[in-house]
Every structure is written in structure tokens, then in C-alpha cells.
N, C-alpha and C positions, 0 to 999 in steps of 0.2 A: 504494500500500500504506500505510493508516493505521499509523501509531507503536504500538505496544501499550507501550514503557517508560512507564511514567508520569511517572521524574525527567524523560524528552523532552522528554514531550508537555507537560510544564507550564513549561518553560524559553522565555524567551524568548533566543535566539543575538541577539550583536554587542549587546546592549541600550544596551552605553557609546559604541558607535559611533551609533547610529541618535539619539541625545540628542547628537550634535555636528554643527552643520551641514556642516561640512569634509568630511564622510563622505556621498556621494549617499544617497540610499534608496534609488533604483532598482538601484544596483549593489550594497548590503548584501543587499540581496531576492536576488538571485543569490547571492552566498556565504551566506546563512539555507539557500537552498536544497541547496548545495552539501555542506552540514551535515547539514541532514534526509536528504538522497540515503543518505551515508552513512550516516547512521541505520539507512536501511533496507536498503542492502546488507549491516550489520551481523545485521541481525533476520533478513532473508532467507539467507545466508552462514553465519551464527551459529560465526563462528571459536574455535580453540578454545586456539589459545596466542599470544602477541603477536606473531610471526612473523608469521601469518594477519591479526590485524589490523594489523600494519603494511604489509602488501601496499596493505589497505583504505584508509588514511588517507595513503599514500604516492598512489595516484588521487584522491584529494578534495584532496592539498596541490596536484597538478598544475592540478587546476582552478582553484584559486583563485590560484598561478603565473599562467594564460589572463587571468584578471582582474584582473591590476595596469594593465594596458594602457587597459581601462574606466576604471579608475580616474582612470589620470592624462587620459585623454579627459574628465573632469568634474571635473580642475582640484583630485584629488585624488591620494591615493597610499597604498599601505598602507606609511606610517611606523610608527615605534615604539610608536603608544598603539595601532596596527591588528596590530599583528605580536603583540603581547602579549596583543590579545583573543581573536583567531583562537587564537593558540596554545591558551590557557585553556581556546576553546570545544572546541579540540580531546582536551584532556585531560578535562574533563569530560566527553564524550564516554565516552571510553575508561572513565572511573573511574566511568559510569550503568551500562556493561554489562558492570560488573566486572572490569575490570582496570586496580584504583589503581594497578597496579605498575608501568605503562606509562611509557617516560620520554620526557618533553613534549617532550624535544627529538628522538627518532627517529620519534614522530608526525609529525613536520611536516619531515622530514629532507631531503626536496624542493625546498620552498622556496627560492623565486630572492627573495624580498621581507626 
């Protein structure tokens, strides 16, 4: 399912990660994706109060929980400049499909990283 948001579809996710060699590519490409997924269970879902989307973003922090493990398999980890970007990507997320109000920290409330 193509992105129809346009702030999305013209963002590029993790971009201060992907500019660090410390961060794989191969495993940022999975959490990009992990991103975009949401995206689209957003656009598809189309929730309608933060509750709903925190269900959504609560599935997308698990996946990328799955992905620390990648991570440190490639001699990496999601530390602190990762925890902070992810988070970011995740509020701006939240704040393209209209809900600045969302607090960055119950977005990603999941999180083991």
C-alpha cells in the first residue's frame, strides 16, 4: 500500500543514523520499514483518538524491541543517539497524521532499548 501523507512520503526515517557508520544499513532498512508499516496500518486503521494509535505504535515499538538483537549481531546497539531518533521518528509520525498531542514517550512505551 503506497503512503498517500505527503509529510511521509517525503521524509526520509533514521537519516542521522544511516550518516553514522556505527548504525548497519541493512538493519536501519528494517526499522525504515518498521516505520513505513506503521504508516500504513495508520492510513489503513485511520484511528481516531490516541488510544487507537497507541495500540499502533505500541506493535511497531515491539518490532523494533525484535531488532536490538540485529543490532548488536552487527557490532551495534540502539544506544542513546538511536533511542532518540527512533523516538523522534516516532512522534513525527504521530504529529504527520495529526496528533501533535501524542506524548513521545507513550508512543514508544514498549520499548526494552
Amino acid at each position: 500500500m503506497p503512503i498517500t501523507n505527503q509529510q511521509i512520503a517525503a521524509h526520509t526515517f533514521l537519516q542521522l543514523l544511516y550518516a553514522d557508520d556505527y548504525f548497519p544499513d541493512h538493519v536501519l532498512d528494517k526499522g525504515r520499514d518498521i516505520l513505513l508499516r506503521l504508516c500504513e496500518r495508520i492510513e489503513m486503521e485511520r484511528p481516531t483518538d490516541l488510544q487507537a494509535l497507541y495500540v499502533l505504535t505500541e506493535a511497531a515499538t515491539e518490532q523494533f524491541n525484535l531488532l536490538e538483537a540485529e543490532f548488536e549481531a552487527a557490532g551495534s546497539e540502539i544506544e542513546t543517539v538511536a533511542r532518540e531518533e527512533i523516538g523522534e521518528a516516532f512522534w513525527f509520525v504521530a504529529s504527520a497524521y495529526g496528533f501533535a498531542d501524542a506524548d513521545p514517550e507513550e508512543l514508544i512505551a514498549a520499548r526494552e532499548w
